[in-house]
N, C-alpha and C positions, 0 to 999 in steps of 0.2 A: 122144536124149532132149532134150526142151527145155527152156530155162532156166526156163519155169512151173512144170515137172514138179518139176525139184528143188528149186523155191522152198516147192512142197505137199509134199513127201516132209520138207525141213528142217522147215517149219510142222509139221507133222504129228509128225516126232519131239522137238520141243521144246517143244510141247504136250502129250505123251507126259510129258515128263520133270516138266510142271508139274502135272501129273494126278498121278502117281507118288508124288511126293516130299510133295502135300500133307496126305497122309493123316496119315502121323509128323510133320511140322514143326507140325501143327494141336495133334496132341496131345500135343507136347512146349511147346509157348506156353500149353496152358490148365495143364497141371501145373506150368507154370514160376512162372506167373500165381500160382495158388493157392499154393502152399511161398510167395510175396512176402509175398503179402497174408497167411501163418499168420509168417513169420518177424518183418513190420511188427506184427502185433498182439500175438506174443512177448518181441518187441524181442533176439530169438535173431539172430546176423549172421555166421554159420556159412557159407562161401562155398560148400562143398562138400557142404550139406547138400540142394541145390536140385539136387546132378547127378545124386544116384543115384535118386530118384525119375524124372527126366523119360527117363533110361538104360531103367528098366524101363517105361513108356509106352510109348518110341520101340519096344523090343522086342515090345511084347504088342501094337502096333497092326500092326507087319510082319509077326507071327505072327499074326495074326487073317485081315487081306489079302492075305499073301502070294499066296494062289495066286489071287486075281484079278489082283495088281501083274502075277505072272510070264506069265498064258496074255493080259494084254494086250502084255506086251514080246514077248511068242511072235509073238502075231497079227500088230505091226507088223516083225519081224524075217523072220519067211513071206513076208510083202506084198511087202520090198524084194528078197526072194530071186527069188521069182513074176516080177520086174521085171527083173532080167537079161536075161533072151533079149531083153528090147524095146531095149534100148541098143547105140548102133551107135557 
């Protein structure tokens, strides 16, 4: 295998991972965002009140995605397998 190969195999799964992860990080920054801007105009400064909302986000956007996240981690985990025999 040549060093291009696994320079596009690493590109491809770290790419992978920034695909993956931004679905939840998006929507735990806007829910985080909002509880700011409700907590700034309450003048509530509750540190712990900002975690269990962005908690159930991060949950209801991995259960919404999940099984697109999971048959893309399938597809590139197939790919690398598919790729075995080529490696000498």
């Amino acid at each position: 295998m040549t060093p291009e190969a696994i320079l596009r195999i690493l590109r491809e799964g770290l790419l992978l991972v920034v695909i993956l992860s931004a679905a939840p990080m998006l929507a735990s920054m806007i829910v985080g965002l909002t509880v700011s801007v409700l907590q700034a105009t309450t003048q509530i400064q509750e540190q712990t009140l900002s975690f269990v909302p962005k908690l159930i986000a991060v949950f209801l956007t991995i259960a919404l995605l999940g099984p697109w996240m999971l048959s893309q981690a399938v597809r590139f985990s197939v790919t690398l397998l598919e790729m075995i025999p080529m490696v000498r």
